[in-house]
N, C-alpha and C positions, 0 to 999 in steps of 0.2 A: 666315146662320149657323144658322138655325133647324135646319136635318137634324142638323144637328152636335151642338147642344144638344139635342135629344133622342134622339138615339144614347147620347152620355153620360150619359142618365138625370139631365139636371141640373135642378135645381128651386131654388127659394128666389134667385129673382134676385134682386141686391140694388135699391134704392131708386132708384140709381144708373143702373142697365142696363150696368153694369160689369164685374159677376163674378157668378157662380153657385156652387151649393152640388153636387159631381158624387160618387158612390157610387164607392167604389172597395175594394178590398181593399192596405192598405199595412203590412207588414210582418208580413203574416200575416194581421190582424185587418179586419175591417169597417169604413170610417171614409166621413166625407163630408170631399174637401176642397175648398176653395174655389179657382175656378177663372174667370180675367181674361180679359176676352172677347175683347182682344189677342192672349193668349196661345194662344186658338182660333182666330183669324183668319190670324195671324201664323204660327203654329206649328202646329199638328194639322193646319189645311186645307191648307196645300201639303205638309209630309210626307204626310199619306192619298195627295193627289191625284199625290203624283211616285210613289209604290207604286202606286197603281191605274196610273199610264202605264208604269213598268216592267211591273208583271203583264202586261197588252194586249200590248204589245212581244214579250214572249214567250208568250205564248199564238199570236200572230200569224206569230211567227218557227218555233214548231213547227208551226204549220198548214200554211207554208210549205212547210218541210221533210217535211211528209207526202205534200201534195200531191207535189212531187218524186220522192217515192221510191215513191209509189202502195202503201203499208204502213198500216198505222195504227198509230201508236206507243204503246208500253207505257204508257206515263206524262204525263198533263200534266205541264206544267212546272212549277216552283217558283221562288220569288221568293224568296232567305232574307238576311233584313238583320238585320247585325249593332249591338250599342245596346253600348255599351261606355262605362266612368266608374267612379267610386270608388264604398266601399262606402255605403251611401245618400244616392245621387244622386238616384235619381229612374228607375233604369233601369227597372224591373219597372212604376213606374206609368205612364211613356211608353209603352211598350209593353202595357199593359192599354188606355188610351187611343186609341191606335190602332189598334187590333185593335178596341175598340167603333166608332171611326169607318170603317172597313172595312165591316165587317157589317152598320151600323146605315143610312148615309147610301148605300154601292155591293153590297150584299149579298154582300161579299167572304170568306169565311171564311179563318182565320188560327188559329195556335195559336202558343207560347211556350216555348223550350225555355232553361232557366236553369242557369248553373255554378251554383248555388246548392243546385241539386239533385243536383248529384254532389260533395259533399262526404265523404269519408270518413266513417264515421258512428264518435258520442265513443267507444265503445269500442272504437275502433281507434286514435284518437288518441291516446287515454290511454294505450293498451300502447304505440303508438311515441313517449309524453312529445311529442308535436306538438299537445295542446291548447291552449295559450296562443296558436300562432300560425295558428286557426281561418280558414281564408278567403283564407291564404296559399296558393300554387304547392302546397309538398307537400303540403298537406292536401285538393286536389283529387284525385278520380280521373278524369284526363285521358285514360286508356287508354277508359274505360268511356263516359265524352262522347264522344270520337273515334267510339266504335262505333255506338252509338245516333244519333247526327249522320250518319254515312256509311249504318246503313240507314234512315234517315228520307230523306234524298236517295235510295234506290235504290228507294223503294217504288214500286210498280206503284197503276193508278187501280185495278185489282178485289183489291188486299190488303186485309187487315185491318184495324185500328186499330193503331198501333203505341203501346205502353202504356210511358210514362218513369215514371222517378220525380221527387218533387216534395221539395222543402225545406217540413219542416213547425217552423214557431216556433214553435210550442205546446211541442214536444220534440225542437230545435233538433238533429233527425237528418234526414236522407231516407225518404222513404215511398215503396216502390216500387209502379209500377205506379198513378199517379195521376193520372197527365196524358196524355191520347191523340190523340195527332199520325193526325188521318184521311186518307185518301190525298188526291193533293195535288190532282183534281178538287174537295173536300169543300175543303180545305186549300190554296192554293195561297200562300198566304204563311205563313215560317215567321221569328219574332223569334228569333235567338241572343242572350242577354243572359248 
């Protein structure tokens, strides 16, 4: 478990050899939380390791297909799993988690794209009186995910950085152009949460 625990950047093992102390960002802010070494062995290692066997899988399966068609294909492939639960479950820091064990233990790079950041922003809510039910169906812009989601799949390996916006809790709006999905050689796993 050692790659693991320091991908997570985890320190302050307990006395026990039990649980660590791992960096994360949760609900915005900066925090360390503690984190059961079950919980890594059990949990993060075989989610990582069945992502990295799907990645290979299709990496494998478009090399496949290349060789085949004697072309070289636009695009590596893309992995994109989706993390879905109620409103603080835990989605955002599963997926920050993984995305450290990706990178840290298989040098996988990954990015995270959240409904959280296509919220209607308050002054739209407020003119449609849809404040109260923040987080709900109508207060998402589902058109606008849709879009960003479909060219995030269509990107090519020599495009550019594709620039989302992010949920900022500091000023519980969206901030656009914060989070940059790199093409999917750079990127090949992509978390919908």
């Amino acid at each position: 478990l050692a790659p693991y625990f320091e991908a997570l950047g985890a320190s302050a093992l307990s006395a026990d050899g039990r649980s660590c102390r791992v960096p994360v960002i949760a609900s915005g802010d900066a925090t360390d939380i503690t984190l059961d070494r079950s919980f890594v062995a059990d949990v993060l290692v075989p989610l990582t390791e069945r992502v990295l066997q799907h990645t290979k899988r299709l990496a494998d399966s478009a090399d496949s297909a290349d060789s085949a068609d004697s072309a070289d294909s636009a695009s590596s492939p893309r992995v994109v799993i989706s993390i879905v639960g109620g409103a603080g479950a835990g989605k955002t820091t599963l997926c920050r988690l993984l995305m450290a064990c990706l990178r840290g233990v298989h040098g996988i790079g990954s990015a995270m794209i959240s409904m959280d950041s296509y919220h209607h922003y308050n002054a739209y809510l407020k003119e449609q009186r849809l404040g109260h039910l923040k987080g709900s169906a109508q207060t998402i812009n589902a058109q606008a995910m849709l879009a960003d989601l479909n060219a995030v799949m269509a990107m090519g390996d020599e495009q550019e950085d594709i620039l989302l916006p992010v949920y900022d809790r500091q000023v519980h709006d969206p901030v656009p152009n914060r989070c940059a999905i790199r093409p999917p050689h750079a990127h090949p796993v992509i978390f919908v949460e």
